[in-house]
C-alpha positions as CSV (number, residue, x, y, z in Angstrom):
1,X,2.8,17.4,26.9
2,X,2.6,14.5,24.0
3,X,-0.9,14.3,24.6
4,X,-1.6,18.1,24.3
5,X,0.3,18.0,20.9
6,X,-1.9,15.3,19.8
7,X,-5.2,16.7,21.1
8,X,-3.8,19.8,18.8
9,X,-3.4,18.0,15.9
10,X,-6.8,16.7,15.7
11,X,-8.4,19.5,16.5
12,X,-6.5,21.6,13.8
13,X,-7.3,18.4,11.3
14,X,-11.4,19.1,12.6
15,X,-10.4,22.9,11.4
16,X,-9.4,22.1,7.9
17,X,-12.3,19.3,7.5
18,X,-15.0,22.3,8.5
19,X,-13.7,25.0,6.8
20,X,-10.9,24.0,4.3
21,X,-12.2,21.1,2.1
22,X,-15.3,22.8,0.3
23,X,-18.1,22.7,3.1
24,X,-18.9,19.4,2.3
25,X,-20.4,18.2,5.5
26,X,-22.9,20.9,5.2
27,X,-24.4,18.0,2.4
28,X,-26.0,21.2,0.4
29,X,-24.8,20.1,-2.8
30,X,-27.9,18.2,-4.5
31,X,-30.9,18.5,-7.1
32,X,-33.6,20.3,-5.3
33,X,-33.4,23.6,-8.2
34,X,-34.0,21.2,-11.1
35,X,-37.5,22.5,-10.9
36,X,-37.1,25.9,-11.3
37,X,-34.3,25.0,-14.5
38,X,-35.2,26.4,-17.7
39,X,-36.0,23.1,-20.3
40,X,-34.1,22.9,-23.6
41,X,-34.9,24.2,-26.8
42,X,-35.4,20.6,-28.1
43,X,-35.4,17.9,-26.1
44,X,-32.0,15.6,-26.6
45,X,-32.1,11.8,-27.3
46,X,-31.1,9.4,-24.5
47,X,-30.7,5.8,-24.4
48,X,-30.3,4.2,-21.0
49,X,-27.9,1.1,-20.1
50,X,-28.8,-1.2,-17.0
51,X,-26.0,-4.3,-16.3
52,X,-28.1,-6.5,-14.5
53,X,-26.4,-10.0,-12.9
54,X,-29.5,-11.7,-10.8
55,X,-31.0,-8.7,-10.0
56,X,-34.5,-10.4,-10.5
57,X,-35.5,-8.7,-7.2
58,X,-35.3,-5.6,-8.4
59,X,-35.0,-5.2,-12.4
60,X,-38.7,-5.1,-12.4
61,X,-39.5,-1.7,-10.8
62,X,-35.7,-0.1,-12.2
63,X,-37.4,-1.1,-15.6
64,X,-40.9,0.3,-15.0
65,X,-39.5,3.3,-13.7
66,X,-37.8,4.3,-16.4
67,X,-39.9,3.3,-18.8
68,X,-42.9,5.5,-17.2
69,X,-40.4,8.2,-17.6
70,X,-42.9,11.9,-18.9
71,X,-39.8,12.5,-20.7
72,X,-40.6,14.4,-23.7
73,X,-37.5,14.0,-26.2
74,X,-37.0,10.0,-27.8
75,X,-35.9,7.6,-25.1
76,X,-34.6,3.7,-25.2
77,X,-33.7,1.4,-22.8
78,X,-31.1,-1.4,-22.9
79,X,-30.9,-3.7,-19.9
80,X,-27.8,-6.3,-20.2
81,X,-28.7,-9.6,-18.8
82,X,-25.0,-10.5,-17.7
83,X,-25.2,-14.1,-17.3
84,X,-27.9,-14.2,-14.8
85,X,-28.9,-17.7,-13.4
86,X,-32.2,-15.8,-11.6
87,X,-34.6,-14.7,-14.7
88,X,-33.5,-11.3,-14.5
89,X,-34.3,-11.1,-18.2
90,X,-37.2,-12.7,-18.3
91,X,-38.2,-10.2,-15.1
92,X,-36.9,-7.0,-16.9
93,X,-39.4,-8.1,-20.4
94,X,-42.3,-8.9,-18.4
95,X,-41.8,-5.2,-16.5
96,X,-41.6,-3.5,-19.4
97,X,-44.8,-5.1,-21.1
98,X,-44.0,-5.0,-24.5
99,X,-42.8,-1.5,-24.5
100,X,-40.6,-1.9,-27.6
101,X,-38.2,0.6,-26.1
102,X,-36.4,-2.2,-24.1
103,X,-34.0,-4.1,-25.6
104,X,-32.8,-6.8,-23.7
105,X,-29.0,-7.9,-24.4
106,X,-27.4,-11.6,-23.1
107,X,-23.9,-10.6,-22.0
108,X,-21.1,-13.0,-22.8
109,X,-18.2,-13.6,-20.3
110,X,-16.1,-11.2,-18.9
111,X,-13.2,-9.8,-21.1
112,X,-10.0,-10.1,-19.6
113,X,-9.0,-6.7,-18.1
114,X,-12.3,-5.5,-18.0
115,X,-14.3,-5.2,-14.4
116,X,-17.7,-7.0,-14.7
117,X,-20.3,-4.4,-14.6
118,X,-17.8,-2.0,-17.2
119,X,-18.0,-5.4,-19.4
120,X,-21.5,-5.4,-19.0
121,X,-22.4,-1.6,-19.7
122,X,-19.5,-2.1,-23.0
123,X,-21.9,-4.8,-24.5
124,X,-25.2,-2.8,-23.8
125,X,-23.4,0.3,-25.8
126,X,-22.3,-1.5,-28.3
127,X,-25.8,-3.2,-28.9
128,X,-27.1,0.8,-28.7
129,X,-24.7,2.1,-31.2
130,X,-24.3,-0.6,-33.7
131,X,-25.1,0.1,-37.1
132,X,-29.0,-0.7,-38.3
133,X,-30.0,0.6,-35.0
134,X,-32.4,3.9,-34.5
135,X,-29.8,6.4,-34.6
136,X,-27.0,7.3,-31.9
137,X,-28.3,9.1,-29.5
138,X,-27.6,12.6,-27.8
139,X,-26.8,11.3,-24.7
140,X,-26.5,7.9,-22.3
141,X,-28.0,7.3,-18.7
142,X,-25.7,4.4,-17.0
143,X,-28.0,3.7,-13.8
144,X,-28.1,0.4,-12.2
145,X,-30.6,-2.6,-11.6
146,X,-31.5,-1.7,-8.5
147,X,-32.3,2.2,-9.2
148,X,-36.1,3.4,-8.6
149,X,-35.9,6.4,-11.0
150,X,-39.1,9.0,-10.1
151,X,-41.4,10.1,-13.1
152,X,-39.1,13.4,-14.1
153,X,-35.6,11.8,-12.8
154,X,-34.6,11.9,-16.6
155,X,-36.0,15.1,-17.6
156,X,-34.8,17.3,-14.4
157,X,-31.2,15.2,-15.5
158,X,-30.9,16.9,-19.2
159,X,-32.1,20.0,-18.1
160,X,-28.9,20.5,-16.2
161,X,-26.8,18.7,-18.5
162,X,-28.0,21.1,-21.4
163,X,-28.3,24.2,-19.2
164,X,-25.0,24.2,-17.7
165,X,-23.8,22.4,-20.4
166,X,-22.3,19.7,-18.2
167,X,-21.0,16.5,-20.0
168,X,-21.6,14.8,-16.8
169,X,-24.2,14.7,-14.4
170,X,-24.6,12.2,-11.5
171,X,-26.9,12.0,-9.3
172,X,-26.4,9.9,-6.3
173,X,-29.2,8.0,-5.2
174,X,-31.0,8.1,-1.3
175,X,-29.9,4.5,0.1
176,X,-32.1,2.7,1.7
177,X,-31.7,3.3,5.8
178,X,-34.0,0.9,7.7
179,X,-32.3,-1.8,9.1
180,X,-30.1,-1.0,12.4
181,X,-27.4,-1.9,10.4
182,X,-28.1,0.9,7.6
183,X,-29.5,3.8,10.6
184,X,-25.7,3.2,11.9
185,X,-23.3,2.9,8.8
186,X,-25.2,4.6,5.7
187,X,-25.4,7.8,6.3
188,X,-21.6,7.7,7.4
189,X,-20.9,6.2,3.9
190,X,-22.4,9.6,2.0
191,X,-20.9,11.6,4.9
192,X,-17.0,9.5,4.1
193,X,-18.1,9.7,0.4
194,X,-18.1,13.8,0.6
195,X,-15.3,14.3,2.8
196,X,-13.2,12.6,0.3
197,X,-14.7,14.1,-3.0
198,X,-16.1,17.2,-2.1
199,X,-18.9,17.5,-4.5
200,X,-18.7,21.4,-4.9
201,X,-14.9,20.6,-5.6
202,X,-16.3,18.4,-8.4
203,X,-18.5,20.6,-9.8
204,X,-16.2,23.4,-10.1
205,X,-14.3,23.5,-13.8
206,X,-11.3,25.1,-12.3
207,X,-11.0,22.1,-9.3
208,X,-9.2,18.5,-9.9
209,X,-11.5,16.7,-8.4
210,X,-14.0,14.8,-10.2
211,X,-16.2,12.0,-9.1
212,X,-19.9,10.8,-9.8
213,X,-22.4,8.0,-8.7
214,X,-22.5,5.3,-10.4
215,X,-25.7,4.5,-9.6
216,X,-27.6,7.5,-12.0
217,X,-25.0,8.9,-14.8
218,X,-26.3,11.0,-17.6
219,X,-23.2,11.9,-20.1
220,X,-23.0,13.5,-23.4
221,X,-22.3,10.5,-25.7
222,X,-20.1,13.5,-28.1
223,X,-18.0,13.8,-24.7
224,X,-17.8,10.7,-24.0
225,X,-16.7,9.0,-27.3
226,X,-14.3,12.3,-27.6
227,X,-12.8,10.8,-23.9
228,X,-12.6,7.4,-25.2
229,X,-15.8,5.6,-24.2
230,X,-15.4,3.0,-21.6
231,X,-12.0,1.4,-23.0
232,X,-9.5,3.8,-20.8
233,X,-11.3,3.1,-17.4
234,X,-11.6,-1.0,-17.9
235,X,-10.1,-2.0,-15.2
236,X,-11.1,0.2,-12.6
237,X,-12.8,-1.1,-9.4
238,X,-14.1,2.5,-8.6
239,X,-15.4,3.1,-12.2
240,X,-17.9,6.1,-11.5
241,X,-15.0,8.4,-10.1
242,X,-12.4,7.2,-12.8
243,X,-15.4,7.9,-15.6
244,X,-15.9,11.1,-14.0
245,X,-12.1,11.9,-14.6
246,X,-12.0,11.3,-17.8
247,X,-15.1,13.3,-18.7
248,X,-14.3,16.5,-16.9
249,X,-10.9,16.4,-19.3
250,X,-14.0,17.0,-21.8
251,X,-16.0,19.7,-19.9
252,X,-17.5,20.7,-16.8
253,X,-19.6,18.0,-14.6
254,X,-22.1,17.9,-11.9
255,X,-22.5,15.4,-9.0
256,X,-25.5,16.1,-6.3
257,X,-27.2,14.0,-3.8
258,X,-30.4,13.0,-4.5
259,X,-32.8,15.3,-2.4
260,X,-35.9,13.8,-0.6
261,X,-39.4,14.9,-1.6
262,X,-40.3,17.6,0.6
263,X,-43.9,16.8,0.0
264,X,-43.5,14.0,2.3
265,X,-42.0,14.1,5.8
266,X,-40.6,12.0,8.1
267,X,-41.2,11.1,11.5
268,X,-38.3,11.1,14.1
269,X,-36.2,8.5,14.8
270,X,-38.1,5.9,17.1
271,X,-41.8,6.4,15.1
272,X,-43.1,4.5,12.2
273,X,-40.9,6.2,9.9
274,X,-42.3,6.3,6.4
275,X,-39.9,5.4,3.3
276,X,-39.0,9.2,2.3
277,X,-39.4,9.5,-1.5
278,X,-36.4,10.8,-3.9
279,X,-35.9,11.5,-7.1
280,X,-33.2,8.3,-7.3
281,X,-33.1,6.4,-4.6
282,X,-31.9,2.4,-3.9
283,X,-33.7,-0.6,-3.8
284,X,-31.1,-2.0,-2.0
285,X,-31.3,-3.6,1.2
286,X,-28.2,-3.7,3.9
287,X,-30.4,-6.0,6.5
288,X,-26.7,-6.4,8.1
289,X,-23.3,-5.1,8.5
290,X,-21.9,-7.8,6.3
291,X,-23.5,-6.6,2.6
292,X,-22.2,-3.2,4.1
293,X,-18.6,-4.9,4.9
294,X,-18.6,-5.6,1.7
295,X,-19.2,-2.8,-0.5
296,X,-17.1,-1.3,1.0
297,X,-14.3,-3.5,1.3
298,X,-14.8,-4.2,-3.1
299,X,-12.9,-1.1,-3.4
300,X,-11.5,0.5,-0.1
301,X,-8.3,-0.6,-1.1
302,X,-8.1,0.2,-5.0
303,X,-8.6,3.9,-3.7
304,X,-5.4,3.5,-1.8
305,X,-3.7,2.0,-5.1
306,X,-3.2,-0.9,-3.8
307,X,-0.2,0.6,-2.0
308,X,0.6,-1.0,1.6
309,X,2.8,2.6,2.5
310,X,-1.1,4.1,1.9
311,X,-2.6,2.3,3.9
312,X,-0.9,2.6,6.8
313,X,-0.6,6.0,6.2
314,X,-4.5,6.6,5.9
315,X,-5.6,4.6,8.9
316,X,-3.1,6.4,11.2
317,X,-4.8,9.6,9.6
318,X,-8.3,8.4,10.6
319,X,-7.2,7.2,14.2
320,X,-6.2,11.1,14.8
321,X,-8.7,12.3,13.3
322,X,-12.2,10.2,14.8
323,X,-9.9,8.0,17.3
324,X,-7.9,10.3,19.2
325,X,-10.3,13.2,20.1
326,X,-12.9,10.6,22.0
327,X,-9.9,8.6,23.6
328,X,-8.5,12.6,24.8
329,X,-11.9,13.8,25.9
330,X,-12.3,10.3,28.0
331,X,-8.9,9.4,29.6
332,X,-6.5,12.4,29.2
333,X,-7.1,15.6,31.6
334,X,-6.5,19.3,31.7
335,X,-6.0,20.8,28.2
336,X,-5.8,17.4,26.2
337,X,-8.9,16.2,27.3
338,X,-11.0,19.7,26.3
339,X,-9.1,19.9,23.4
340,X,-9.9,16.0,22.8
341,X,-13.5,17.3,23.8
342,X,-13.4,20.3,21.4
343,X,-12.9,18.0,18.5
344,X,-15.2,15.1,19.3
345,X,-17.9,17.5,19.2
346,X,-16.5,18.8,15.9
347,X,-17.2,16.3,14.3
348,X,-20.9,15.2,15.9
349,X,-21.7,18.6,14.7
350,X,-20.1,17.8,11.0
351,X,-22.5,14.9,10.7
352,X,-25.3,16.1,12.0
353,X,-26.5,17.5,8.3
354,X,-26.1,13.8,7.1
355,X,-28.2,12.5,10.1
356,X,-31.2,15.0,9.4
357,X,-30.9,13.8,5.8
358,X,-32.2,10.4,6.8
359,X,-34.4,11.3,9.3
360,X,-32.1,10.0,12.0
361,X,-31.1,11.6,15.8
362,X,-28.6,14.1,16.1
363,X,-27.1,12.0,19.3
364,X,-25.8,9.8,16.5
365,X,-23.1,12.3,16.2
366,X,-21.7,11.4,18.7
367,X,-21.1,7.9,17.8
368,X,-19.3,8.9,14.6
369,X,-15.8,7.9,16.0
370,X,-17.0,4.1,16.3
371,X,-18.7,4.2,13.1
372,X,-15.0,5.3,11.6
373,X,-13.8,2.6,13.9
374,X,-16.4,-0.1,11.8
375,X,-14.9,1.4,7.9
376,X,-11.2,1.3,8.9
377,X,-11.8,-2.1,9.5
378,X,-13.5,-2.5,6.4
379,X,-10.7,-1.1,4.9
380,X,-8.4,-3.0,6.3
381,X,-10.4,-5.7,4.9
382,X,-10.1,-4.7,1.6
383,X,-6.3,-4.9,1.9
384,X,-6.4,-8.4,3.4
385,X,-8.8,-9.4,0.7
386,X,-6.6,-8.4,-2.2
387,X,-3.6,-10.0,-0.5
388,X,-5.8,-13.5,-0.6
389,X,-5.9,-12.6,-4.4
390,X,-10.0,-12.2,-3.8
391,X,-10.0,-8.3,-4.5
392,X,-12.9,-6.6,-6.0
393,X,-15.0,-9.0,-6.0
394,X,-18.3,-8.1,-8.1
395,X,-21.3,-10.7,-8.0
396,X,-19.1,-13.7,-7.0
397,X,-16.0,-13.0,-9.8
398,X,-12.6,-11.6,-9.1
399,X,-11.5,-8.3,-9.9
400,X,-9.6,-7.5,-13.6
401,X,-6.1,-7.6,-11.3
402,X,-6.4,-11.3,-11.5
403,X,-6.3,-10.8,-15.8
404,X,-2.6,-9.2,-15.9
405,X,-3.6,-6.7,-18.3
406,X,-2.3,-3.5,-17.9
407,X,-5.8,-2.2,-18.7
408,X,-6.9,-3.4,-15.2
409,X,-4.4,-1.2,-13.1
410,X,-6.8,1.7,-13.7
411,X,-8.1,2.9,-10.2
């Protein structure tokens, strides 16, 4: 009878993950109608940050793709060498071929209380704003140093910022998925991503959710001075959701995935698959599980609050949920296993939207619960980490927690 309650339980948690928590495994939400969005009046002024630590590998195209923006309106571009020991400057001048847009900033050691890449984007602002400059600008892109921004990327960006006037859009960019190790855990991390921030939560005024991608964030620099700039959010490991809290305190915000380009297919898994284009995608490359491991261990645990009660709490909520309906379905009988059954393919159905977004199987579904299996440990790693007093680490340094400022308890 235990079993039955438990194959009950997971399949009523698979009803509320479909139906109750704002369709996000249908992975709709992205920026396909920026076409057909009207332009403004008069194009807005943007000035885009980059932090960049030895990110010579990739600076280079970030750089020349924004710089070969068709943006119409004024545009700038500060990258913020931060203490690279790999050229990265020297990479990010020689992309940008004397464009006199680019600045190129040295950043100075981390301030205490202050993550590394927040430290990093504070010294490109204030280099951007500081008197004697051009003047401030209407709006900031933060996008990172290994960001491949297509030709329109910025305009298609402030057309829904100014159309809906949204003080925040984010756009999160296509990761790269061509290793075995990214075919198996990427798409699940856009797929965990969603479940836990619904973006059509995010986007709606009247909803408490906020969140954004750090990777591609345009905001209303009005908006964001009015929220404080970057001071309140120092310290937090999972900056692009905490920045995205603050600003929808100012106004309504968008978050979307970054659609491919339908004018280029893909072949099915197994083929030659060609590198689908998107309007942001990733440079980065996940060869193995360990670069994955650790992305996701950086701040796995800061989204718990560092709280051990949490923890617990959440990975006993993940085995019932991904764990328990395979383990039914396999070694229970009668009703537990089909309701165990009934919930395992739940959820192979739930990712299969994810899947086709990368071109990948829909018998990966049914994987899912070992995939889960791979991020609670990951997790759990993230726990074990902070507990060694190594948490969020960024680029070899130690998270703000370390600093004792009360600055750095923002998660």
């Amino acid at each position: 009878m235990s079993m039955i309650w438990l194959a009950l339980a997971a399949c009523l948690a698979w009803l509320v993950l479909l139906f109750g928590r704002g369709w996000f495994w249908l992975a709709r939400d992205d920026d396909r109608d920026a076409v057909s969005l009207p332009d403004p009046a008069a194009w807005p002024s943007v000035t885009a940050v980059v932090p960049a630590r030895d990110e010579a590998a990739t600076i280079g195209i970030t750089v020349a793709s924004l710089l070969a923006q068709d943006y119409p309106g004024e545009f700038r571009l500060v990258v913020v060498d931060d203490r690279s020991s790999d050229g990265t400057g020297d990479v990010a001048r020689a992309a940008a071929a004397g464009d006199p847009r680019l600045l190129v900033v040295r950043g100075g050691a981390r301030a205490a209380g202050w993550t590394g890449k927040l430290w990093a984007l504070e010294q490109g602002l204030r280099e951007a704003l500081a008197e004697g400059m051009a003047p401030a600008p209407d709006y900031l892109l933060f996008t990172d140093a290994d960001i491949r921004h297509a030709p329109d990327s910025l305009r298609m960006l402030v057309r829904r910022a100014v159309h809906g006037r949204r003080v925040l859009v984010s756009l999160m960019a296509r990761l790269r998925c061509d290793s075995a190790a990214e075919r198996w855990l990427v798409p699940a991390f856009i797929f965990f991503f969603q479940m836990l921030y619904p973006f059509r939560w995010s986007n709606d005024p009247r909803a408490r959710t906020a969140a954004a991608a750090g990777g591609c964030v345009l905001l209303d620099r009005g908006a964001f001075a009015a929220a404080g700039g970057l001071g309140p959010i120092r310290g937090a490991l999972i900056d692009d959701c905490a920045l995205a809290r603050q600003m929808k305190r100012q106004g309504p915000i968008w978050l979307g995935l970054s659609a491919p380009d339908d004018r280029r297919g893909e072949a099915p898994e197994g083929l030659n698959r060609p590198r689908q284009a998107a309007r942001v995608e990733s440079l980065r490359p996940y060869e193995t599980v360990g670069p994955i491991r650790r992305m996701v261990a950086r701040t796995a645990y800061a989204q718990l609050g560092y709280n051990p009660a949490l923890l617990a709490g959440m990975l006993l909520a993940l085995a019932l949920v991904f764990l328990a309906p395979p383990l039914l379905a396999l070694f229970a009988g009668g009703l537990a296993s089909a309701l165990g059954g009934l919930a395992w393919a739940a959820m192979a159905v739930a990712f299969l939207p994810t899947l086709r977004r990368f071109g990948l199987s829909p018998l990966r579904g049914i994987a899912l619960p070992g995939i889960a299996l791979a991020y609670m440990a990951f997790t759990l790693d993230s726990a074990l980490a902070e507990w060694r007093g190594r948490g969020g680490m960024w680029k070899g340094e130690a998270g703000p927690r370390m600093d004792g400022d009360a600055g750095s308890r923002v998660n």
